[in-house]
N, C-alpha and C positions, 0 to 999 in steps of 0.2 A: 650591659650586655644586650638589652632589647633594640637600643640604635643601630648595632654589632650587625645581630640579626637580618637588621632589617638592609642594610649597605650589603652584609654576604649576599643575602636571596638576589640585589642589584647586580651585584658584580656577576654573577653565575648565571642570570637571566640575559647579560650579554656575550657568551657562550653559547652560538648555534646548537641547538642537540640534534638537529640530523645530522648536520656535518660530521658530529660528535659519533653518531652511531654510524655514519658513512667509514668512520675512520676503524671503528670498533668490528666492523664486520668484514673489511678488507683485509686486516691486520690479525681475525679470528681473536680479539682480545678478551672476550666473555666467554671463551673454550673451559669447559671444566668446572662453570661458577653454578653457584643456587642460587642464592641471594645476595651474594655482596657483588654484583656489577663492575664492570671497570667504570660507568660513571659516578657511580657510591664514591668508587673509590680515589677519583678525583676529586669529587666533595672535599674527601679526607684529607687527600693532599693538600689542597688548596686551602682549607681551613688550618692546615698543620702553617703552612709558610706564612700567609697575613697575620695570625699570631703569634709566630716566631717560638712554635711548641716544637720541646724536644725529645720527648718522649712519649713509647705511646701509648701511659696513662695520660699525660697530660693531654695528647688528642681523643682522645675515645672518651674521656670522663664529659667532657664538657658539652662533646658531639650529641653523645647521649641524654643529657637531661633536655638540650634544648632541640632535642630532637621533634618535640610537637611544631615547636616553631619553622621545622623545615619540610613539612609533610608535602608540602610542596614538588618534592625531590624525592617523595619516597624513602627514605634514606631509612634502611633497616637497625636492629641493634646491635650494634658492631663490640664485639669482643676484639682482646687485645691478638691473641690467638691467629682472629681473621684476619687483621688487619696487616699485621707481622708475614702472615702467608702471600698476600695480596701481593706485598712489600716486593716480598722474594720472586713470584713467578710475572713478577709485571714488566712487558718486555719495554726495552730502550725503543724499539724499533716503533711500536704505539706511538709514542710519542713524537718521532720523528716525524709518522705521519701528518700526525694531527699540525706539528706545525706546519710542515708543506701545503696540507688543507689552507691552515690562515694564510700562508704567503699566496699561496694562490687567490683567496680573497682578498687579500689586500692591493694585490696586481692588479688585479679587474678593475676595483677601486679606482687606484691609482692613473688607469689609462685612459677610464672614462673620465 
């Protein structure tokens, strides 16, 4: 789990966070939150799919203990509760954004 660790922190530190919060704030996605963020709560996702977890003890259990390991991210203590909630009020339309954000950076990319 500590190599795990150490690739997740890599792969997420190649995830712009302004863009990340460019997207969050056009899109009003952190509307109504205290603590658990919409980029927490990508964390979560994102750690749900590279581990291929299907349920969410199996994400919040794991999240949790090596949570020291990701203080990095801030990443609060996530009850299943929160997480289930997150689930539900988390818009499609976020995400559309964020990707139109990378396609657009990949254009620029690309032309130059």
């Amino acid at each position: 789990m500590k190599n795990f660790i150490t690739i997740f922190n890599q792969l997420l530190n190649l995830i712009p966070y302004s863009k990340f919060q460019k997207v969050v704030e056009e899109y009003n996605g952190d509307k109504y939150t205290k603590k658990f963020n919409s980029f927490h709560h990508f964390i979560t996702l994102f750690y749900a799919q590279l581990t291929e977890k299907d349920s969410l003890r199996d994400i919040v259990n794991p999240l949790n203990i090596e949570r020291g390991k990701l203080q990095f991210f801030s990443l609060p203590d996530i009850k299943r509760s929160t997480l289930s909630d997150a689930n539900n009020k988390f818009a499609l339309v976020f995400l559309i954004g964020l990707n139109s954000e990378n396609a657009k950076v990949q254009l620029k990319y690309i032309q130059n």
